[in-house]
C-alpha positions, -999 to +999 in steps of 0.1 A: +035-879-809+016-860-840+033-864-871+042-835-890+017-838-916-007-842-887+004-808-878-003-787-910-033-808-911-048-798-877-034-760-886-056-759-918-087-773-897-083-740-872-080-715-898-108-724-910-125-725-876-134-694-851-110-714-826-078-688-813-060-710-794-050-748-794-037-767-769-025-811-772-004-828-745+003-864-759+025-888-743+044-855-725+046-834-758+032-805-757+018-783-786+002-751-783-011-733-818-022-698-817-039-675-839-019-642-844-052-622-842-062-589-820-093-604-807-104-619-775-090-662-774-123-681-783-111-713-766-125-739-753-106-749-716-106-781-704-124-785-669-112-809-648-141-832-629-143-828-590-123-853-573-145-859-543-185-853-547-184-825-518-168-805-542-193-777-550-191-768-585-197-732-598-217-726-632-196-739-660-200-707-677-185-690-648-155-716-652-153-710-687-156-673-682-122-677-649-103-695-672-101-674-704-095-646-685-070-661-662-053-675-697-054-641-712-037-628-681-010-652-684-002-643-719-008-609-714+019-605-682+046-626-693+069-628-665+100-607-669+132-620-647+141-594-621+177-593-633+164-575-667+169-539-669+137-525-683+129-492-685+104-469-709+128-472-737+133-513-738+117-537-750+120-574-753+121-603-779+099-634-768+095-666-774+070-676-798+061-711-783+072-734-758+103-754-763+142-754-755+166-725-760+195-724-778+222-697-779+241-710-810+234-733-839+258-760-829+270-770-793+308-755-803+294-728-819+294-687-810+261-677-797+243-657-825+240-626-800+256-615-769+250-585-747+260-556-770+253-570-801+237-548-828+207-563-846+180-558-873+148-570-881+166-599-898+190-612-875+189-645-861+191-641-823+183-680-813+166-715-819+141-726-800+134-766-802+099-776-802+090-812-812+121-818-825+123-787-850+150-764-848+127-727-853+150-701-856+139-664-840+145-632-856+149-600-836+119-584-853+131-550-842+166-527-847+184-519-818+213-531-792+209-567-769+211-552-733+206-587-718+202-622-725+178-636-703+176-672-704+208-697-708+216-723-736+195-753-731+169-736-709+131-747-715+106-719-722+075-708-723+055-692-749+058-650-742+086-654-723+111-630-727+146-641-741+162-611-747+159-570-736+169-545-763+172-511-765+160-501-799+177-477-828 
């Protein structure tokens, strides 16, 4: 497992980099580290080797070129559970990476939201765990929660959405 000074370290090596998008899996630990940017992901996939030598193999750029835009895809159309009641006027808070949900700060605690809870930009709606660090996630956006999607203790994945909300 990377150690958190390992962490920072590898973050200050991308920023400095043209690389977008990061993505370790050590000893089933995953770590995913994104650039917050507006451009295309420059990444650089991992292809997996045929496993039997009748495999026919496409051009790697034309791998390359399937995968970034099959990744883009997935971050682009996070799925939303059919249960949520979207409409024009709602919009959702995701998570920011993957990890485990939590509702409340403590396991006798009160959730920080429920379903009709007002928030602001500043409220505290969750934690999610990742590599053993509680991150807590601010709403980002004023309005009411219409839904909680995901329950206490739930893994998730990065874009998913947690919570729907009609804003202010």
């Amino acid at each position: 497992m990377l150690k958190i000074q390992e962490i920072k370290e590898l973050i200050k090596v991308i920023d400095k980099s043209t690389i977008d998008l990061v993505k370790i899996e050590q000893d089933g630990t995953k770590l995913t580290i994104k650039r917050n940017t507006d451009q295309p992901l420059n990444t650089a996939p991992i292809v997996e080797a045929p496993r039997t030598q009748e495999v026919v193999q496409q051009p790697i750029q034309q791998q390359v070129e399937e995968q970034v835009v099959t990744s883009n895809e997935k971050v682009a159309e996070a799925p939303v559970q059919p249960e949520a009641k979207l409409n024009d006027t709602h919009i959702t808070i995701n998570s920011p990476m993957v990890g485990t949900f939590y509702a409340a700060p403590a396991p006798d605690a009160d959730p920080y939201v429920k379903t009709g809870d007002q928030v602001n930009e500043t409220t505290i709606v969750c934690i999610v765990e990742a590599m053993k660090l509680m991150n807590e996630l601010e709403a980002e956006v004023k309005g009411k929660i219409v839904e909680v999607l995901v329950q206490n203790g739930e893994l998730v994945e990065y874009g998913q959405p947690l919570f729907v909300v009609q804003p202010d």
